[in-house]
SEVO-645218 format. One record per residue (C-alpha): x negated, y, z; residue number from 1. Coordinates in nm, 3 decimals. Layout:
// residues N
        px        py        pz    nr
         X         Y         Z   NUM
...
// end
This chain:
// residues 639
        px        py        pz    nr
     1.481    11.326    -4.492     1
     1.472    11.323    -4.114     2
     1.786    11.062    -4.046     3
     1.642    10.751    -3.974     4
     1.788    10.447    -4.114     5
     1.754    10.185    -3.920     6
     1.830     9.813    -4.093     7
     1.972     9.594    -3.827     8
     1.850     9.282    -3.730     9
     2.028     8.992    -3.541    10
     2.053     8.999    -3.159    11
     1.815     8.834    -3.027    12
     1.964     8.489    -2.862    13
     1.989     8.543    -2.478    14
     1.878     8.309    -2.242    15
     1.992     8.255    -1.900    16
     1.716     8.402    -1.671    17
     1.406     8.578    -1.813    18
     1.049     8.483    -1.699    19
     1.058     8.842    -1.507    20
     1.372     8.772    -1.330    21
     1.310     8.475    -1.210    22
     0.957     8.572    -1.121    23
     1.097     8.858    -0.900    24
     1.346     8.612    -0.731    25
     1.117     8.367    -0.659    26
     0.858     8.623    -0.587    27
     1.123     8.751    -0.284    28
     1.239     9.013    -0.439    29
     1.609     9.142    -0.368    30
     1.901     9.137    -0.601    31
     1.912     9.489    -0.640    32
     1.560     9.512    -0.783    33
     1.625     9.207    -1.025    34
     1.938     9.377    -1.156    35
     1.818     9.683    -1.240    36
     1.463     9.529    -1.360    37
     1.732     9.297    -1.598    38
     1.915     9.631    -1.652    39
     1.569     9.785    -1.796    40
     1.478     9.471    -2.030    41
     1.846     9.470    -2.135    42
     1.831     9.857    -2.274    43
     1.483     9.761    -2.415    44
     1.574     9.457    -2.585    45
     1.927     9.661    -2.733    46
     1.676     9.944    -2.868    47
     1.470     9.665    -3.036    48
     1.757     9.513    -3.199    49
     1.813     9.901    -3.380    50
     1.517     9.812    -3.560    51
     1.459     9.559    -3.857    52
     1.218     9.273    -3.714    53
     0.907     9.388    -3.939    54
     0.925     9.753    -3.727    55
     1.010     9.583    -3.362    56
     0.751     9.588    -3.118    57
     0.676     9.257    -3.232    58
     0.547     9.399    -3.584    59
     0.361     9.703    -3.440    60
     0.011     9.757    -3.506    61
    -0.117     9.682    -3.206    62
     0.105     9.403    -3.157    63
     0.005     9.207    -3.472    64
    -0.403     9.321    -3.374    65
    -0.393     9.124    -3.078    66
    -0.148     8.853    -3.055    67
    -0.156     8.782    -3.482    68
    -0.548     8.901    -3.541    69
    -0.371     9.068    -3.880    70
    -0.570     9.420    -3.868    71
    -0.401     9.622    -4.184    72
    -0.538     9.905    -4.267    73
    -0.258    10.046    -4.402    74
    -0.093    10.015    -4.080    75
    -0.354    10.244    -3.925    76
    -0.361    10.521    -4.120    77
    -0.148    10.760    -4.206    78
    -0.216    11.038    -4.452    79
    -0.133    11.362    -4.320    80
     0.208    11.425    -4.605    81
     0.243    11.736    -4.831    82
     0.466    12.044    -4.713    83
     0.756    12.146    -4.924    84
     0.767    12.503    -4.963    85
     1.089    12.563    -4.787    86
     0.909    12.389    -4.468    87
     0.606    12.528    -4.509    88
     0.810    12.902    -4.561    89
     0.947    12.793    -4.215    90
     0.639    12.685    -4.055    91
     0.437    13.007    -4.171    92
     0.773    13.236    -4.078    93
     0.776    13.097    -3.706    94
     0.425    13.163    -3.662    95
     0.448    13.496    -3.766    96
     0.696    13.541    -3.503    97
     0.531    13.444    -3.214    98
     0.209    13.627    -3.373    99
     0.391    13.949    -3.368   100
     0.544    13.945    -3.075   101
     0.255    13.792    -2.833   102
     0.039    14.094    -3.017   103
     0.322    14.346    -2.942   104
     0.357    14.248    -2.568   105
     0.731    14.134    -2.647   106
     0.675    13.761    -2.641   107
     0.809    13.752    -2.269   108
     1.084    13.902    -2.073   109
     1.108    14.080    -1.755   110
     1.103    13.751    -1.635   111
     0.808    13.634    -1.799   112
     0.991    13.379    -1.996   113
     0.980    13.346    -2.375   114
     1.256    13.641    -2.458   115
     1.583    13.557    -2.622   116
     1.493    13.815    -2.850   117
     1.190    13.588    -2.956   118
     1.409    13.294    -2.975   119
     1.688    13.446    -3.166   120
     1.381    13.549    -3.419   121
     1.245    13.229    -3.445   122
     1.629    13.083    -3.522   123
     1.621    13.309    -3.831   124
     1.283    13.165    -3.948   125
     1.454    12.820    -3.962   126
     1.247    12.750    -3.642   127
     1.538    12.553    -3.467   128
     1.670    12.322    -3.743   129
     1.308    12.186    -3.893   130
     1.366    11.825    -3.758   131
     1.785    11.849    -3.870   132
     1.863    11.722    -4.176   133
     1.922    11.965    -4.497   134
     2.296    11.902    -4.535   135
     2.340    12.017    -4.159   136
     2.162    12.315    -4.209   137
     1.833    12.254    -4.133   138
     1.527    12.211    -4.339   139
     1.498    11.839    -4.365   140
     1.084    11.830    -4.265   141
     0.939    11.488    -4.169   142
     0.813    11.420    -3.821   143
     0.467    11.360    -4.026   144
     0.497    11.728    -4.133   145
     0.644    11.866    -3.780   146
     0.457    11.694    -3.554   147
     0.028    11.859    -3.647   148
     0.257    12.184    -3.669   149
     0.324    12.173    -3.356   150
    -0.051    12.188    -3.279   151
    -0.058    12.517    -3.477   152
     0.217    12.642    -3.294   153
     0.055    12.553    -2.957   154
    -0.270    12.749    -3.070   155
    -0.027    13.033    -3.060   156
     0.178    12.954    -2.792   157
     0.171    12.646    -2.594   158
     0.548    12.706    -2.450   159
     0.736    12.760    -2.814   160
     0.570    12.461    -2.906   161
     0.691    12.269    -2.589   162
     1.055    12.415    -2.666   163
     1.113    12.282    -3.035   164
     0.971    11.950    -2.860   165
     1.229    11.959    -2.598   166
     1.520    12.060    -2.867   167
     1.440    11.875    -3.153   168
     1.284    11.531    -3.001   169
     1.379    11.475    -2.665   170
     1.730    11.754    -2.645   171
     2.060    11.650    -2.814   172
     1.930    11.656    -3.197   173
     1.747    11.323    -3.209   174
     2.078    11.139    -3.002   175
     2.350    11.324    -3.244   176
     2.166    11.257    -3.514   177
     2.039    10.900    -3.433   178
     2.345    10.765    -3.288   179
     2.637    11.018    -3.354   180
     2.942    10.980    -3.508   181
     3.021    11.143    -3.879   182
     3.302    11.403    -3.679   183
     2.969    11.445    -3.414   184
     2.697    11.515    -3.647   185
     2.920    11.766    -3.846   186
     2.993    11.945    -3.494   187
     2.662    11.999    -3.377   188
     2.408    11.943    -3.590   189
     2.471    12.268    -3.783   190
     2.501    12.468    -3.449   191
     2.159    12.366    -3.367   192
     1.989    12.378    -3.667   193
     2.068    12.766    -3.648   194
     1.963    12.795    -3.330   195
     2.288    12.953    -3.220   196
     2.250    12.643    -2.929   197
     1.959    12.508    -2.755   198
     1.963    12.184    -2.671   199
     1.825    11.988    -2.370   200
     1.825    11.647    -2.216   201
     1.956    11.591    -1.895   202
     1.821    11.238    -1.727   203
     1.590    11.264    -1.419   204
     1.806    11.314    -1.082   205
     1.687    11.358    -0.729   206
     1.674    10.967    -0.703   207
     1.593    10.894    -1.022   208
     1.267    10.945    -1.233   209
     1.017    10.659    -1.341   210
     1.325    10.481    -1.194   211
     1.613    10.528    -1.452   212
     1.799    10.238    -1.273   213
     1.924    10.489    -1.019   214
     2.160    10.728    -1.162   215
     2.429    10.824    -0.956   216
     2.594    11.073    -1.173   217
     2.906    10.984    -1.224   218
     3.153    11.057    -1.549   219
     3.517    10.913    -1.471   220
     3.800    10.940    -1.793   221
     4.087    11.147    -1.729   222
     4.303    11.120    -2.032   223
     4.140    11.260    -2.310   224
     3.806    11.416    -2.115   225
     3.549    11.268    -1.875   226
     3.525    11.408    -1.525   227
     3.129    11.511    -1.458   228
     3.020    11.458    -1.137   229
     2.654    11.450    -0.971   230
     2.298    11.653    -0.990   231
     2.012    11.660    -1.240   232
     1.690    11.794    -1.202   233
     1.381    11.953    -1.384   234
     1.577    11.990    -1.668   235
     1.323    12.212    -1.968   236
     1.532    12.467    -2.157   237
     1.861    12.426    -1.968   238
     2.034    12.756    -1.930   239
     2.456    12.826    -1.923   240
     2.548    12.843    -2.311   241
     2.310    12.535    -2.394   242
     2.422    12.194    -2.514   243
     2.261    11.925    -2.338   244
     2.216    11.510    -2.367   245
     2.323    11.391    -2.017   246
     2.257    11.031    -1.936   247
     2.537    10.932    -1.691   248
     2.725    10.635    -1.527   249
     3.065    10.528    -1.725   250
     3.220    10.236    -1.559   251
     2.895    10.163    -1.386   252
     2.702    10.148    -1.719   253
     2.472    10.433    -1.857   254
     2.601    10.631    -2.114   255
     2.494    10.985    -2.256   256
     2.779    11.241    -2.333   257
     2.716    11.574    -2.514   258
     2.783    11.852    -2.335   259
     2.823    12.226    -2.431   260
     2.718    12.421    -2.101   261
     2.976    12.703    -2.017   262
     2.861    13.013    -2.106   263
     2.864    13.140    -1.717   264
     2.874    12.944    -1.397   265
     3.166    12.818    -1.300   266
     3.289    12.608    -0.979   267
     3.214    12.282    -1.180   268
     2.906    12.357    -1.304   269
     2.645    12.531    -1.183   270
     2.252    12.592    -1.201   271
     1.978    12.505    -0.881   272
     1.705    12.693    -0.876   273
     1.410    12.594    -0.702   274
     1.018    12.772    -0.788   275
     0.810    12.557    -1.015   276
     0.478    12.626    -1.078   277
     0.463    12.455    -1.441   278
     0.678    12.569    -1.755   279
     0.624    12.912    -1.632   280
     0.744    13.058    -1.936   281
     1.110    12.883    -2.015   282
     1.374    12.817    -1.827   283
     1.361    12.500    -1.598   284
     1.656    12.401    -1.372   285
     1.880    12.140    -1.166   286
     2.227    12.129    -1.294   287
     2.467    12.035    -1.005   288
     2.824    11.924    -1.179   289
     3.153    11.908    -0.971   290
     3.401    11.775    -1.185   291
     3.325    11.947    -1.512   292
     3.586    11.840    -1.786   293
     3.383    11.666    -2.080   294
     3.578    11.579    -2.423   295
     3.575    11.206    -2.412   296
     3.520    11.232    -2.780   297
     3.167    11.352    -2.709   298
     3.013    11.023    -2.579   299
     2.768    10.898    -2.777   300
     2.819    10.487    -2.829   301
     2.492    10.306    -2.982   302
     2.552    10.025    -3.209   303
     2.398     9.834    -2.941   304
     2.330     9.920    -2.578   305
     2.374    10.240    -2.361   306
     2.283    10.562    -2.268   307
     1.931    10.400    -2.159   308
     1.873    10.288    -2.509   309
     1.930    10.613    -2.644   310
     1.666    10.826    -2.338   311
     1.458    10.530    -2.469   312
     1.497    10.647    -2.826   313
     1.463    10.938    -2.829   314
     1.146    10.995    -2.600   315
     0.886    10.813    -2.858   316
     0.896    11.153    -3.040   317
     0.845    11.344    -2.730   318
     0.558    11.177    -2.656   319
     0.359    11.209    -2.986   320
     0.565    11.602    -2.950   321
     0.310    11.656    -2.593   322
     0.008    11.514    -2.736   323
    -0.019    11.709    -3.034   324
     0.069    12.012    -2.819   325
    -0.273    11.925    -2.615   326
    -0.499    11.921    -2.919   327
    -0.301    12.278    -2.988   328
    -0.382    12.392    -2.623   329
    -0.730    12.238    -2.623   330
    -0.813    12.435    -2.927   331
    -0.749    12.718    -2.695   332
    -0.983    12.618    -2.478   333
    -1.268    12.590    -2.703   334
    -1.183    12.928    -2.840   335
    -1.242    13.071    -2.460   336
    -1.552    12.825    -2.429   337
    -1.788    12.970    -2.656   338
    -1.795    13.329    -2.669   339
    -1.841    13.285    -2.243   340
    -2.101    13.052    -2.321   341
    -2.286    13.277    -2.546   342
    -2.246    13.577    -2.352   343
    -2.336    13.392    -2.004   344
    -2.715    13.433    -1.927   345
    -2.859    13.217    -1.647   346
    -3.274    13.219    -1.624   347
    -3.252    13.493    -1.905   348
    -3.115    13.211    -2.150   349
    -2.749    13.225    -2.273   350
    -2.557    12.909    -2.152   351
    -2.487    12.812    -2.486   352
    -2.840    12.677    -2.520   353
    -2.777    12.403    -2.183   354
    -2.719    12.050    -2.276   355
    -2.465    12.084    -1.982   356
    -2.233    12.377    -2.115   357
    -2.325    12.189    -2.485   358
    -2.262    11.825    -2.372   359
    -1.924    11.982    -2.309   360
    -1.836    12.149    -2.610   361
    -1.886    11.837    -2.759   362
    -1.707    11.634    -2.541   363
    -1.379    11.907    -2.604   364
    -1.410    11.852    -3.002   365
    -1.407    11.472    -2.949   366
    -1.092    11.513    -2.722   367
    -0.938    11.737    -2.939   368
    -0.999    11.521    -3.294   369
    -0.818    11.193    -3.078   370
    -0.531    11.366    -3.041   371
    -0.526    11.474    -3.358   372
    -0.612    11.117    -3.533   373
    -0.289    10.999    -3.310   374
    -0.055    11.220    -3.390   375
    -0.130    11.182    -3.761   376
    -0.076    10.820    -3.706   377
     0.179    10.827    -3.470   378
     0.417    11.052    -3.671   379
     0.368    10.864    -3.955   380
     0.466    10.525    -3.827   381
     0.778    10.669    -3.713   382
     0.816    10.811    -4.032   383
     0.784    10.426    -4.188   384
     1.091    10.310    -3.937   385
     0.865    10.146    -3.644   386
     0.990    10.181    -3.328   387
     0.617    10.292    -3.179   388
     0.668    10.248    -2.896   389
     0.356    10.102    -2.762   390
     0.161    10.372    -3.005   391
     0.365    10.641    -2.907   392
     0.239    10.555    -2.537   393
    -0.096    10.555    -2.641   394
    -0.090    10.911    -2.729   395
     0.092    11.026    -2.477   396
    -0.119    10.945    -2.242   397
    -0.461    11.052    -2.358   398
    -0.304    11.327    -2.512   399
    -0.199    11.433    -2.144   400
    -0.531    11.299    -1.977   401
    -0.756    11.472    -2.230   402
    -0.598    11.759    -2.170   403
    -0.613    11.747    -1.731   404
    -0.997    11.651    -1.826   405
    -1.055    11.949    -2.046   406
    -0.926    12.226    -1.880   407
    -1.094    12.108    -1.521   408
    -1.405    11.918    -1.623   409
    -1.445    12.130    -1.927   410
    -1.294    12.483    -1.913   411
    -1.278    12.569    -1.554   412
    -1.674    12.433    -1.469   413
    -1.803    12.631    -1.781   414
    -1.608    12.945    -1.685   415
    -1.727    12.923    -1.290   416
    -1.519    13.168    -1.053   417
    -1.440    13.380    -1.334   418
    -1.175    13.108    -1.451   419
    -0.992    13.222    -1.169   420
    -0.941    13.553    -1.230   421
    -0.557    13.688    -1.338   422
    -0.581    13.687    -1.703   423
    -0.792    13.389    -1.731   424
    -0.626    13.136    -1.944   425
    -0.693    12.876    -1.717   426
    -0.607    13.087    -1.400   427
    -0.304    13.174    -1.549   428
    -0.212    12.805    -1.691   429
    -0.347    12.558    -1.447   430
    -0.067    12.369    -1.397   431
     0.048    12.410    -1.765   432
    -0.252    12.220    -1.868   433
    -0.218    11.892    -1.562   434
     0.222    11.889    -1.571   435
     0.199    11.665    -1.888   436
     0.071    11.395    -1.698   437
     0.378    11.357    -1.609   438
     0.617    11.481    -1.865   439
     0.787    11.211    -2.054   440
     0.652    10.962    -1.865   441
     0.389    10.984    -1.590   442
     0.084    10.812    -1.721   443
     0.012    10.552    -1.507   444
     0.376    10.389    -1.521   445
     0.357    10.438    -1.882   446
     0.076    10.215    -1.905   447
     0.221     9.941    -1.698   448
     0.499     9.988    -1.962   449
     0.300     9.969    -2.250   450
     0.147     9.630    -2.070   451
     0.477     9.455    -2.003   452
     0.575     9.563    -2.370   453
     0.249     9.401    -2.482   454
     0.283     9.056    -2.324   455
     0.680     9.028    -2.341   456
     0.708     8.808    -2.656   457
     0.391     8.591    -2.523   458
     0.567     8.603    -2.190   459
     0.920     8.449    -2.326   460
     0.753     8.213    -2.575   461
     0.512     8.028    -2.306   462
     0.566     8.163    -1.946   463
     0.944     8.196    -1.952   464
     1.071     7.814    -1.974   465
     0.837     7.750    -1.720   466
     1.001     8.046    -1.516   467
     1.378     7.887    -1.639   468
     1.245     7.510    -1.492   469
     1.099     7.688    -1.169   470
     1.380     7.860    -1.097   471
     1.657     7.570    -1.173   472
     1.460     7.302    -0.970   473
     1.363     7.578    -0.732   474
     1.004     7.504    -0.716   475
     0.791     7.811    -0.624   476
     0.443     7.664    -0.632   477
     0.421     7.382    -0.834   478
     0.171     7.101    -0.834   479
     0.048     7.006    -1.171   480
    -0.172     6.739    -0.998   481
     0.157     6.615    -0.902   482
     0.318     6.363    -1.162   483
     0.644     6.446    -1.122   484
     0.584     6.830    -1.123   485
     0.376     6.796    -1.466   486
     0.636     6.554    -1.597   487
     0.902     6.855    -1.583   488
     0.709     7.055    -1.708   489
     0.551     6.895    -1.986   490
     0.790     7.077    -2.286   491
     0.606     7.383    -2.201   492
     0.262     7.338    -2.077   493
     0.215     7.138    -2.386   494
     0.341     7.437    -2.639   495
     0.092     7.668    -2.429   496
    -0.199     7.435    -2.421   497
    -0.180     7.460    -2.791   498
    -0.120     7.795    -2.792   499
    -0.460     7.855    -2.587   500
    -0.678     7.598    -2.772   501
    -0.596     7.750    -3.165   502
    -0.685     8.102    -2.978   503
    -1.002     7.949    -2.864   504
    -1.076     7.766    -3.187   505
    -0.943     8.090    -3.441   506
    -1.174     8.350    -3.516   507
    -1.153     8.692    -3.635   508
    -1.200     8.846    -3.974   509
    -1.326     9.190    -4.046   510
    -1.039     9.434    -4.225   511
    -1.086     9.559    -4.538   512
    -1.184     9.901    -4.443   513
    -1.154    10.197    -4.693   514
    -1.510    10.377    -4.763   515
    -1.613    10.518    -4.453   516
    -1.980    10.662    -4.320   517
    -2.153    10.348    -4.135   518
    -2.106    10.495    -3.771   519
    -1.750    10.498    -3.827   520
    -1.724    10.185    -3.956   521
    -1.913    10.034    -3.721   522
    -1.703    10.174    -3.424   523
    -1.354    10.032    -3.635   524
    -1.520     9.719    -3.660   525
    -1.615     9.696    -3.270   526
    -1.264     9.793    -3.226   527
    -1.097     9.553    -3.436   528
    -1.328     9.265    -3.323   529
    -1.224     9.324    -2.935   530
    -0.853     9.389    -2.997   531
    -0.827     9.040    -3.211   532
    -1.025     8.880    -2.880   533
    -0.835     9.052    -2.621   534
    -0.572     8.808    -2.639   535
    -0.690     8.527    -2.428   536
    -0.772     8.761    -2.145   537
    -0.441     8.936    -2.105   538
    -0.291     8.587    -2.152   539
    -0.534     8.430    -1.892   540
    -0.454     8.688    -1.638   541
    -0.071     8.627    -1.682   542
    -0.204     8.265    -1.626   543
    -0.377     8.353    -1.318   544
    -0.107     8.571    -1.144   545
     0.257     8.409    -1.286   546
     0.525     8.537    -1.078   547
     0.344     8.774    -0.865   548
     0.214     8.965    -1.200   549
     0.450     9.229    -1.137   550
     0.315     9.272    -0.808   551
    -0.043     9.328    -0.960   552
    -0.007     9.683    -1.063   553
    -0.407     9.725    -1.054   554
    -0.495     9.492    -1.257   555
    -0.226     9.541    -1.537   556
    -0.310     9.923    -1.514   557
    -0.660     9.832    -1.592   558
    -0.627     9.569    -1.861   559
    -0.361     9.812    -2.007   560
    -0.634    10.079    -2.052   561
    -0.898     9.893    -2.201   562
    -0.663     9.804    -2.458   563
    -0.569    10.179    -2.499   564
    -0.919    10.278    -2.527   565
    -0.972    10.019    -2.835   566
    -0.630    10.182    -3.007   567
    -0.795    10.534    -2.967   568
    -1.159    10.424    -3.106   569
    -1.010    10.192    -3.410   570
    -0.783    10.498    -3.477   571
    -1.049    10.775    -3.450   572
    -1.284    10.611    -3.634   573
    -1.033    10.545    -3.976   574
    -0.901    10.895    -3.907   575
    -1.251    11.090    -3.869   576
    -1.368    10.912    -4.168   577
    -1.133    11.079    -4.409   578
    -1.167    11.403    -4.264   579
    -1.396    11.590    -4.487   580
    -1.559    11.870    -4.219   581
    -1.920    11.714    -4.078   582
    -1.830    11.854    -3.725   583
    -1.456    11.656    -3.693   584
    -1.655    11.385    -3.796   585
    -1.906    11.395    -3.594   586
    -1.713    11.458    -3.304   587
    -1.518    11.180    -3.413   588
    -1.880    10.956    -3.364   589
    -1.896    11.092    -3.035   590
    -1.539    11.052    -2.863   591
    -1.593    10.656    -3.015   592
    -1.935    10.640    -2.873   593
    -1.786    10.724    -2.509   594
    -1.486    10.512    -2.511   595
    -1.695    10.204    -2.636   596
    -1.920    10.281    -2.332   597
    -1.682    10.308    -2.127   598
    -1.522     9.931    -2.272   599
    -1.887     9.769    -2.219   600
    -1.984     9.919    -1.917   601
    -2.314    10.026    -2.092   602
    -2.462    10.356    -1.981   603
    -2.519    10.660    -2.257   604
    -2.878    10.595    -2.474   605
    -3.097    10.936    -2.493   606
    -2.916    10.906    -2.858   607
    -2.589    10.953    -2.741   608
    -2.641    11.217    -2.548   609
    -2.862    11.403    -2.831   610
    -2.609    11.347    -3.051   611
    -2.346    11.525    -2.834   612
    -2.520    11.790    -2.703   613
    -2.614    11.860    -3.093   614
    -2.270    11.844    -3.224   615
    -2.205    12.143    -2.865   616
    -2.487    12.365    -3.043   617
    -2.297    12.308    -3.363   618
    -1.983    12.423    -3.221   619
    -2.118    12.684    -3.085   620
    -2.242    12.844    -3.375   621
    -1.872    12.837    -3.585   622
    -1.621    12.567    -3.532   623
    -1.361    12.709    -3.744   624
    -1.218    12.356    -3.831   625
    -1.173    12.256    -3.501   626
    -1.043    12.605    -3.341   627
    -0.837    12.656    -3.616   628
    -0.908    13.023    -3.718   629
    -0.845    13.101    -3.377   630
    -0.973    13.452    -3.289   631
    -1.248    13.444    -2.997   632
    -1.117    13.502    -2.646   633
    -1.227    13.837    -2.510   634
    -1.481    13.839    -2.183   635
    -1.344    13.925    -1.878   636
    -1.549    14.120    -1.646   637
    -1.841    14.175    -1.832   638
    -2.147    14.272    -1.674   639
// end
């Protein structure tokens, strides 16, 4: 059952300014930037209230680590679900595909694009519909099941994995089938699931990217259709024929209509082409629209909120989508890694022997088992009915950054000038492997967002009246040395200053972990210990800075990684420990050992390093668990 139903929970009560709005106003900031930073809470607060309270932000894992101290276990792991043998007949069919046809030289077109010969093949594996429910046609799999397939897919073929990302989480299926209408889910859903349409999602415009505030295209009613007018850009998988999500302006207010794409270029609609070095192989475009008749029956209307809340919806899955694709393309990597390193003679000694070229081997299976540990956990929370967001961020971004780090730290150094041959995968991929920094998000911004998402209930319950009384009595510094200035604010500084002795006073209690080896353990345990005591530092530095917090990008970038790094260790840890291969496990030991060094500031012990550069010999002698029966890349220009 892929439908998610989502109970709904009361709106939340408004009040009349928010901490961060008045913080920006008395801060100096203009109107314009408090209304659209109110505009961005407003379509964050409208997807929370989709959600029942226990799956808000508010209920998250992290959230409850930090702010609560309640570590469940349960709510960080995830076992990886069993296949139904239609899905898995789907997921084995679609590989098979690509197989074939990247062996037969008939993968790509003249073009080098994926063919539409490949993709009409893979729409009569079931390739198109896995994510679309069974009585639209499709098979009904669980983003638990379709999420580590991905990763298989990728091993194949990074791009077809990217594409069922773009149409199934991100493209029109998630909105129609999230927020559409009986009449609209009956219309499309069944087109898609066959494949017989693509989807994509139309949002980022020439003035608008991290800054979703500032669309300018433009959908005006005209009896019974909407009148498109404006430009989009770096749209994935938008061709003529396709039917796209585009996030627009009705009435001033974002809104997403779905469009079907004419099947040429007309004078209303038409494609900009520009060269773009990433997404080689499929099909990336503007779309420039100049009055293009859209049914007014095909606007999607949330429950609650607007076309923001639906981008924001929908791109959760997108993100988990990208990382799992990394640990797919990673794999790849490793696969070209060792046969070079055991062929490569330097001093009359194959490479392979190094602690350097091992150190890194190692260093790509502990990459490579994080992504995987999040994307189990990850899919499965979104399986449960959380909203994930702040997990979902998590992945995405070290997902993305283990991937930039892997193919140049990793790949490209072990490889030397050869990597830049034609033919080399990392020659020929380069930007493939850096681009999803900043897909779906780029990674720093996401981080800031997965910071303000952190503090905003901690923000409203103790900062915000004390934002409400600054802003009504319009006192921008005040003087708590001052009677009077204390005296209105006493409601508040009282509820904190209880707030921050019980955190002082509370201590922390040790979860109930499942049976683990003792090196995992101990690396959940350090995790779990510093997330439950993280709390008074994030608080203390929204102490510190108040209203000129938003202002200190730095320092919430920073906090908002250390915090990150603790998710991806506690995670790891439970993950490797179930895992049942000694090398996943191991390199599970060593990713946590690194991110816990990089938390303390400590430098690497002679054990550390041993231990990596052991688990690199290990690889190098037969990883099949991590490379995934991939076959070993061929040597170019051998000597």
């Amino acid at each position: 059952m892929t439908t998610q139903t989502i109970p709904e929970s009361p709106r939340r009560q408004e009040v009349p300014v928010t901490f961060a709005e008045a913080a920006l106003r008395l801060g100096g900031k203009g109107a314009e930037e408090v209304r659209r930073t109110g505009a961005v809470d407003a379509a964050d607060d409208q997807v929370e209230s989709l959600f029942a309270q226990r799956y808000q932000t508010t209920g998250s894992p992290i959230h409850r680590a930090i702010w609560e101290r309640e570590i469940s276990p349960e709510q960080w792991t995830a076992p990886p679900p069993a296949l139904s043998p239609q899905v898995q007949g789907i997921m084995e069919a679609s590989l098979e595909v690509v197989r074939q046809r990247r062996d037969a030289g008939t993968l790509f077109d003249a073009d080098r694009k994926i063919s539409e010969e490949t993709l009409h093949d893979l729409a009569d594996s079931g390739y198109w519909g896995l994510l679309i429910d069974r009585s639209f046609g499709g098979a009904g799999a669980t983003f638990s099941q379709f999420a580590p397939f991905l990763t298989q897919m990728a091993t194949v073929e990074p791009t077809v994995a990217g594409l069922a990302s773009v149409h199934g989480c991100i493209g029109a299926v998630d909105p129609v089938q999230t927020f559409g209408t009986p009449e609209q889910k009956a219309q499309w859903l069944p087109v898609l699931a066959r494949g017989t349409r693509l989807s994509a999602f139309a949002l980022t415009e020439p003035c608008a990217g991290t800054d979703l505030t500032a669309l300018r295209t433009t959908a005006v009613r005209d009896g019974d259709d909407y009148v498109v007018t404006g430009e989009k850009l770096f749209i994935t998988n938008v061709r003529t024929g396709r039917t796209i999500g585009l996030v627009c302006l009705i009435d001033q207010r974002p809104a997403v209509l779905v469009v079907d794409l004419p099947d040429t270029e007309t004078a209303e609609f038409r494609l900009k082409n520009y060269g773009l070095y990433a997404l080689k192989h499929c099909h990336n475009h503007g779309i420039v629209f100049n009055g293009l008749r859209v049914p007014a029956a095909n606007r999607l209307d949330p429950i609650e909120g607007d076309g923001l809340t639906v981008a924001y919806h929908g791109l959760n899955r997108g993100r988990v989508a990208l990382c799992a694709t990394a640990a797919g393309s990673m794999r790849q990597m490793l696969a070209d890694m060792v046969p070079w390193a055991k062929f490569r003679r330097t001093y009359g000694e194959p490479i392979a022997g190094r602690e350097l070229v091992r150190r890194r081997l190692g260093r790509l299976a502990g990459l490579i088992v994080g992504c995987d540990a999040l994307v189990e956990w990850c899919a499965g929370l979104l399986d449960q009915g959380y909203r994930g967001e702040m997990e979902c961020i998590v992945a995405k971004i070290f997902g993305s950054e283990a991937q930039k780090e892997a193919a140049i730290e990793l790949h490209m150094k072990t490889h030397g000038g050869r990597a830049f041959l034609h033919g080399h995968r990392f020659g020929d991929n380069v930007h493939e492997f850096l681009a999803p920094c900043i897909y779906e998000g780029e990674g720093e911004m996401l981080g800031l967002a997965f910071f303000k998402s952190l503090i905003k209930q901690h923000g409203r319950r103790y900062f915000e009246p004390i934002g409400q009384i600054m802003q009504s009595t319009g006192l921008r510094k005040p003087n708590f040395a001052n009677p009077v200035h204390l005296w209105k604010f006493r409601g508040p500084l009282w509820s904190y200053a209880k707030w921050l002795i019980g955190n002082g006073l509370s201590g922390t209690a040790r979860p109930n972990w499942p049976d683990m080896p003792a090196n995992l353990r101990k690396h959940a345990d350090f995790a779990a210990y510093s997330l439950q005591r993280s709390a008074g530092e994030i608080s203390g530095t929204m102490r510190k800075h108040q209203l000129k917090l938003a202002d200190r990008q730095c320092r919430m970038a920073e906090l908002s990684a250390r915090v990150q790094s603790l998710v991806v260790i506690l995670c790891t840890s439970l993950y490797a420990a179930r895992q049942r291969d000694d090398l996943i496990r191991r390199a599970g030991d060593c990713l946590c050992r690194e991110l816990t060094r990089q938390y303390t500031g400590q430098r690497p012990t002679d054990r550390d390093l041993r231990n990596l550069t052991e688990l690199g010999a290990a690889i190098a002698e037969g990883a099949a668990g991590l490379t995934a029966g991939l076959e070993p890349s061929k040597v170019l220009m051998p000597y």
